[in-house]
N, C-alpha and C positions, 0 to 999 in steps of 0.2 A: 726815201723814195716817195714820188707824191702820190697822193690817193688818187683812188679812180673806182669808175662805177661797180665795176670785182671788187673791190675792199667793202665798198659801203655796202654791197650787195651780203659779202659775208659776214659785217659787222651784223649786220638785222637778223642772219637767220642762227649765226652762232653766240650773240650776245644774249639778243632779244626771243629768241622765239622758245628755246628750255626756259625761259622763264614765263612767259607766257603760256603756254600749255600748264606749268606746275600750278602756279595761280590761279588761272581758268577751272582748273579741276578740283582743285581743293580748296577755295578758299569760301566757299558755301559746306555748308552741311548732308543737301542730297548729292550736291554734284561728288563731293567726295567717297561716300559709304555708297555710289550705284557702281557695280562691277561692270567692265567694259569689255567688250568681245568684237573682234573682227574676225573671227575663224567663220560664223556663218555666210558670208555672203555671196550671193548664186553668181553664177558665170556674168552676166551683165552687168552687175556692180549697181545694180538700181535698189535693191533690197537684201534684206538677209532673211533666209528661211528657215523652219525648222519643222518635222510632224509633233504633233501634239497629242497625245490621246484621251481625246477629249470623254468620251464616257467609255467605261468600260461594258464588259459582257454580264450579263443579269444570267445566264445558263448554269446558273448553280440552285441546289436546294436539295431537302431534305425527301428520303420516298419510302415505301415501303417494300418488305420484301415482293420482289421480280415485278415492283412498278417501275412505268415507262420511266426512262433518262430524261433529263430537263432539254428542252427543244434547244438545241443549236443556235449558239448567236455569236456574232463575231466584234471587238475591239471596233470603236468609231475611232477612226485618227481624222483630223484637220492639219490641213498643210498651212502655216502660221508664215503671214510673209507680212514684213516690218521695213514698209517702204523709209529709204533715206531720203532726210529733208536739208534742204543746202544754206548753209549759215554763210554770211561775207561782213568783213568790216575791213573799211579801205582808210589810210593814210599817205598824206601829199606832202613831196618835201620841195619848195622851191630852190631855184637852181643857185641863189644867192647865200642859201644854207648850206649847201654843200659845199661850193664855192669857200665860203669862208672856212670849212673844218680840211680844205682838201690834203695839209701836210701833217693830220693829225689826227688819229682815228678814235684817239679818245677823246679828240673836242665833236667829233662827228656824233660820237655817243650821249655825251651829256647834250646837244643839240635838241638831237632827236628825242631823248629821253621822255619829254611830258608827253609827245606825241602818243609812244608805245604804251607808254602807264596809262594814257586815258581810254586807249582803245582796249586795253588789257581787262580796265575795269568798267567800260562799258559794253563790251565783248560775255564778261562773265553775269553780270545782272539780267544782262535781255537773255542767255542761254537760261538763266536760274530760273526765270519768269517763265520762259517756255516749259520746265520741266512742273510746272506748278498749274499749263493750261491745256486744254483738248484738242492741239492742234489747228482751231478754228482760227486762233492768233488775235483775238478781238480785244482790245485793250478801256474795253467798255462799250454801254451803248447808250445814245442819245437819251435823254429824260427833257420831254416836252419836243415839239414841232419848232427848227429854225426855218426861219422866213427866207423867201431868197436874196442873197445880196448882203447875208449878216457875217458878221467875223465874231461874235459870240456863239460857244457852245455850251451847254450845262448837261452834265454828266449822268449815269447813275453813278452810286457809292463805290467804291474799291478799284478804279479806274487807275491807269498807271504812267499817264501822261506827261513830258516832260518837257520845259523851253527847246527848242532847236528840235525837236522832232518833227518828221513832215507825215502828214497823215493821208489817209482816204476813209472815206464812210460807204457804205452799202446798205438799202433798204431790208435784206435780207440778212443772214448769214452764208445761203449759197454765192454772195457775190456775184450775183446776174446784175444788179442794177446801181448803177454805182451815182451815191448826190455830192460826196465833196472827192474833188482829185487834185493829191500833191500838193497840201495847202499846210505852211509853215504856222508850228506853235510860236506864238509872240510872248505869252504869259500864259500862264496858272495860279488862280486862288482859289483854295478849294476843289468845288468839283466844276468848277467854272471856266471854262478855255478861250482864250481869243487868239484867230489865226490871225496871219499876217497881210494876208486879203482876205477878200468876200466868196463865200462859199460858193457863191453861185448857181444851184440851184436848191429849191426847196429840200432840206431833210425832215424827214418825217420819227416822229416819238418812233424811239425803239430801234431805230438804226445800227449798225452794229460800225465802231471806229477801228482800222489798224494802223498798223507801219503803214508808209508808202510801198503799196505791189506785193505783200507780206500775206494776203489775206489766202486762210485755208491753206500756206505753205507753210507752218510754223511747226515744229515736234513735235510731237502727242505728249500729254502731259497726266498729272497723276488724275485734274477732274474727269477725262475721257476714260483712263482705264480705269480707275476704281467709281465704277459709275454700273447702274443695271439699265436695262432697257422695262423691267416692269417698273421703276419707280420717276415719279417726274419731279416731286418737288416743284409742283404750278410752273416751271420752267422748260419740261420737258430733258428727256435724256439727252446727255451732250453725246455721246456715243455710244449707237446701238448696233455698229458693226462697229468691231475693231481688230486691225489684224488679219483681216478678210473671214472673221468670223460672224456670223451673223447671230445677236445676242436673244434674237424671237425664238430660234431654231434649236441655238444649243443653248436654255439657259445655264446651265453650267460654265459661261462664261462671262455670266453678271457676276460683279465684286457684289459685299454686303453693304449695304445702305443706310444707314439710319436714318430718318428723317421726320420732322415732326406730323401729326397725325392729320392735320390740317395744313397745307401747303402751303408756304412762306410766313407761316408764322410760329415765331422764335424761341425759344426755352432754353436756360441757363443749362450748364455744363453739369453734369453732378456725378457722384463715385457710381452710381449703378448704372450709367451712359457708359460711361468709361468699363467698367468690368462685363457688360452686355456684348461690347464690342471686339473684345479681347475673347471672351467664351464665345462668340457666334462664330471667329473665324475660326477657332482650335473644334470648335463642333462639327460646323457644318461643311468647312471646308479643309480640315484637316492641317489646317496653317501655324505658322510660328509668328506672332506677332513682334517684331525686335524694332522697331521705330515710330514712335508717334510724331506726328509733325502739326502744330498747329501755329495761329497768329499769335502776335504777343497780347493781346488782350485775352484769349483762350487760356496760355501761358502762365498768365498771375491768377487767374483765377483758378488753375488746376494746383496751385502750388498752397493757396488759402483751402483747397479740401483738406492738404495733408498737414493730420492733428499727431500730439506726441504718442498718443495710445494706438495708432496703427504701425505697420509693420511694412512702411515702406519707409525706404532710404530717400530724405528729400534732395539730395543732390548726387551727378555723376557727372563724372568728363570723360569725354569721348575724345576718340583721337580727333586731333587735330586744334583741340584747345576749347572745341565747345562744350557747354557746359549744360547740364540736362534733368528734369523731372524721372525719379524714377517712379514705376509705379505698374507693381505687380511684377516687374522684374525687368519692365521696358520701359527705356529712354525715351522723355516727350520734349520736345524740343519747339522751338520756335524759331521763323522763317517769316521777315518783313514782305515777300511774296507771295504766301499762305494766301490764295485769294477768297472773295468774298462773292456772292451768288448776286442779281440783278437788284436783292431785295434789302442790299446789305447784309446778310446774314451770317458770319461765320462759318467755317468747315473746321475739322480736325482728321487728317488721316492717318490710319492707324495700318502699319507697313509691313508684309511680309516680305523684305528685301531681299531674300534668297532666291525669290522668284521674281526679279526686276533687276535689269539694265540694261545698258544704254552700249547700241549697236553702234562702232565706228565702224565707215568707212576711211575716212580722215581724220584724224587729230588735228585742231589748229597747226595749220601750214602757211606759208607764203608761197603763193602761186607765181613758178619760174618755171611752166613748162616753152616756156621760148629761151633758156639759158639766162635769165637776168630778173632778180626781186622787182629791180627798180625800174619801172615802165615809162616811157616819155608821152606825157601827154600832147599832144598835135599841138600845137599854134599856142603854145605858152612855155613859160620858163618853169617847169614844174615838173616833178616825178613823182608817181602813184604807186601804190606798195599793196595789193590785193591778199588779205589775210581770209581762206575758204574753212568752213566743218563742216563735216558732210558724215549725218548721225542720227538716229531717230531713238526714244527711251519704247522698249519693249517689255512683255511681260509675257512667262510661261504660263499664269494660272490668275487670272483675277481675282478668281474666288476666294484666294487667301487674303485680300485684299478690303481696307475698310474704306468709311468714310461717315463721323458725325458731322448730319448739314443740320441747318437751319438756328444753328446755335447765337443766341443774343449778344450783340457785341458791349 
């Protein structure tokens, strides 16, 4: 029987799309170990909520015979809402692709094949990057004043830019004022960028770069929630509400911070950093530390602390085939994502994973609520295949939550 757009329709979402979700999910290290839940989300389907109690009652203590009761106080809850952010990655098959596979649904497959596998795996890097940033989506920011009319840009350090991306810049990070719109990467050397036109108007040092239309839509990521509102690191807080919590008000909902004493400047990793940070979450916030994540420069240098006379095991595997730093009884791991502060400077976060994931509304899906994967686009011989997530990473307790900044790369 010859194919037709129902065949190819069900080739994509029964060949291709269990495989895509499996991979997407697992084939990073956070994306795999964050627990996923769609049982929260509130009647509108805009967020998922949950109360939180956030301090408890102080109405206890000690008294003497027939002294007054301790004065009445009542349980603080906050109502914790974890708006969903909307992921898409689209693929186009022309009509002479089809055309050619139409009496054979395994030539339709192998066809299609690079298409799905590139979108699978650039689908899973841009989701992994989000769960590594604070939501802001900034994929760097400008380093020096470009002129108007230039198609060179120069970066700061840890920037994540790549050929074929189309970008926007904003003078801010609220995204009020926008200097470059929908202007295509042509190259990368370095931290150096040339678009594929002229920017057009002046950008100003410090600018902030994202996706195209991306900016402040992106998923909250581990630097927003394991972040405090009293520490700035010369950078200032990346998130001092989160959650609809407000971090002034209740600090009980700043994560622990380290950070060096003097703001943006850098100091090597060492065992008492490491063991500081492990005690300050099991002290102060009553946490179980079980995942360290850091860059791979963190990585080799945490791995040269560990000498034959201590009493840590220098390697572990974790499901899924990675393979890990232990130390003190917790996995530290490395992540080509792990990103880097304005100043270049390293992070290392140190994970109480019990209290983090990642709210679905949606799983990678292909969007056929008109009955058909494959969509005709107007006035061309081509079909569009629109792949949606719709998902945000949340957290019950930040507090348990670390973060070594300022660290020397």
């Amino acid at each position: 029987m010859a194919q037709n757009l129902s065949n190819f329709d069900a080739a994509l979402k029964e060949f291709y799309l269990p495989r895509l979700q499996s991979t997407i999910n697992t084939n990073r290290v956070l994306m795999q170990r964050l627990e996923r839940d769609a049982s929260k989300t509130d009647v509108s389907g805009r967020k998922a909520t949950f109360p939180v109690n956030i301090r408890p009652t102080q109405a206890v203590g000690a008294r003497g015979d027939e002294g007054a009761l301790p004065t009445a106080q009542n349980q603080v809850y906050q109502e914790v809402n974890v708006t969903y952010k909307y992921n898409y990655a689209t693929i186009r098959l022309s009509h002479p692709t089809i055309a050619a596979s139409r009496n054979d649904k395994g030539a339709f497959i192998r066809v299609v094949g690079s298409e799905m596998d590139g979108v699978r795996r650039d689908a899973k890097n841009d989701i992994n990057r989000q769960l590594f940033g604070w939501g802001l989506g900034s994929l760097g920011t400008v380093n020096g004043e470009v002129p108007a009319d230039e198609t060179t840009v120069v970066m700061d350090p840890g920037h994540q830019i790549k050929v074929g991306m189309v970008l926007d810049s904003y003078t801010a990070a609220d995204t009020a004022t926008q200097d470059i719109d929908s202007k295509t990467v042509s190259s990368v050397s370095g931290n150096t960028v040339v678009l594929s036109a002229v920017t057009g108007a002046v950008v100003p040092d410090g600018s902030y770069i994202y996706r195209e239309d991306s900016g402040n839509r992106e998923m909250m990521g581990l630097m927003g929630i394991v972040d405090s509102a009293a520490k700035t690191s010369g950078i200032g807080a990346f998130a001092t509400t989160l959650q609809n919590v407000a971090r002034g008000t209740y600090p009980e909902w700043n994560a622990q911070v380290l950070e060096h004493s003097t703001p943006g400047t850098s100091r090597e990793i060492t065992e008492d950093l490491l063991d500081t940070a492990q005690l300050q979450v099991m002290e102060l916030a009553e946490g179980d530390s079980s995942l360290g994540v850091t860059s791979t420069t963190q990585f080799r240098k945490i791995a040269h602390l560990i000498t034959p006379d201590r009493r840590y095991t220098p390697t572990m595997k974790l499901e899924g085939g990675f393979k890990a730093i232990e130390w003190a009884g917790m996995p530290i791991v490395w992540d080509r994502d792990c990103p880097t502060d304005v100043n270049g400077n390293h992070m290392m976060f140190i994970l109480d994973e019990s209290e983090l994931k990642i709210f679905q509304l949606a799983d990678w899906d292909f969007d056929d609520t008109d009955g058909s994967v494959l969509h005709r686009r107007a006035g061309y011989a081509q079909y569009d295949a629109q792949l949606f997530y719709y998902a945000q990473l949340g957290c019950m307790d930040p507090a348990t939550q670390c973060v070594i900044r300022d660290l020397a790369s």
